[in-house]
C-alpha positions as CSV (number, residue, x, y, z in Angstrom):
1,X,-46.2,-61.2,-35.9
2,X,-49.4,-61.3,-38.0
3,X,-53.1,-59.4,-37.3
4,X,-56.5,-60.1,-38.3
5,X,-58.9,-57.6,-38.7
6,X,-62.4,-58.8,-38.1
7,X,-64.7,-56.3,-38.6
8,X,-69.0,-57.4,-37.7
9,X,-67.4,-60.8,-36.3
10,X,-68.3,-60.6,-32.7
11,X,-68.3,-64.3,-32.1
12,X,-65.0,-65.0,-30.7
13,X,-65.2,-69.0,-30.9
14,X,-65.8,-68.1,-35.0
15,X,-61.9,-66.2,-34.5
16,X,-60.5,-68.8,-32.1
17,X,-59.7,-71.4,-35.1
18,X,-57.2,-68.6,-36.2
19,X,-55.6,-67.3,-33.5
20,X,-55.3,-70.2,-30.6
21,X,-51.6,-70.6,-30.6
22,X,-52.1,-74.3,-31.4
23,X,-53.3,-73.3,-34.9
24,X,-50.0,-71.5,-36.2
25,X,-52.3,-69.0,-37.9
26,X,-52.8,-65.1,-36.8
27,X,-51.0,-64.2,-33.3
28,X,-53.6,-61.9,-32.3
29,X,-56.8,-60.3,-34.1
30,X,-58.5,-56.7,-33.4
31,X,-62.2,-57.0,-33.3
32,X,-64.7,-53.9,-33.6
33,X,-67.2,-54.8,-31.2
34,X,-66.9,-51.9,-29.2
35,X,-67.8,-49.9,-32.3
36,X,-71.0,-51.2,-32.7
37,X,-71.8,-50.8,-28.9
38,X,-74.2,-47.7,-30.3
39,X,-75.4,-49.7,-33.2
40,X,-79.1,-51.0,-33.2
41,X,-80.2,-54.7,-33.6
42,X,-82.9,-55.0,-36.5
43,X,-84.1,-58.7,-36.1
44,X,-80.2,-60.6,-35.8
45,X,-78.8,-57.6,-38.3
46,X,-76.8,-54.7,-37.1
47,X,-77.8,-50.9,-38.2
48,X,-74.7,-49.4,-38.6
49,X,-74.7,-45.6,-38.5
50,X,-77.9,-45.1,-37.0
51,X,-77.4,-44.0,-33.0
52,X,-78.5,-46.2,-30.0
53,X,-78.5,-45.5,-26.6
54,X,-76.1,-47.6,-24.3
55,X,-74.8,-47.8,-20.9
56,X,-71.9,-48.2,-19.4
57,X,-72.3,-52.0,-18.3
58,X,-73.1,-53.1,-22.3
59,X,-69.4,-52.0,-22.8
60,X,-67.5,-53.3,-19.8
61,X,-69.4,-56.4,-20.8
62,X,-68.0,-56.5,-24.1
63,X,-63.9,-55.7,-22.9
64,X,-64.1,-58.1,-20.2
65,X,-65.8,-60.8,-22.6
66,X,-63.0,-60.2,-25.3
67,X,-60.2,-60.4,-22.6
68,X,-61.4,-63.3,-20.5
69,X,-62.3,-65.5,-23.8
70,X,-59.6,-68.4,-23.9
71,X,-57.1,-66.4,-22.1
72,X,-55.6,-69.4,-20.7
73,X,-55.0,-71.1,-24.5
74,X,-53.4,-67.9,-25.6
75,X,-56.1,-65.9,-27.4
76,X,-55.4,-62.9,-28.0
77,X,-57.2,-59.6,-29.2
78,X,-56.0,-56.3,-29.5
């Protein structure tokens, strides 16, 4: 079994090349979305280590994005 690490990639089609089953590369990848959740946006740039406010919804939007995403080709994050 092998596992990617893919910290400030939250664009799962960029991580789909390596772990769709079809591609014989990474079986599954951990992704750090979630710990940006309380990060701010400065124009398209995260600003890690500065505190945001957030709800609730931002994060169930984010799990339920990750685990929906290509379920049915085999992705697979941890």
């Amino acid at each position: 079994m092998t596992v990617g690490e893919t910290p400030f990639t939250h664009d799962a089609s960029a991580l789909a090349a390596y772990v769709l089953p079809a591609n014989k590369e990474l079986d599954m990848v951990f992704h750090f979305e979630l710990m940006d959740v309380d990060s701010p946006m400065e124009g398209s740039q995260l600003v890690p280590l500065i505190k945001k406010s957030w709800k609730l919804e931002e994060l169930r939007e984010i799990i339920v994005r990750w685990q929906l995403y290509k379920r049915e080709q085999g992705f697979w994050n941890a």
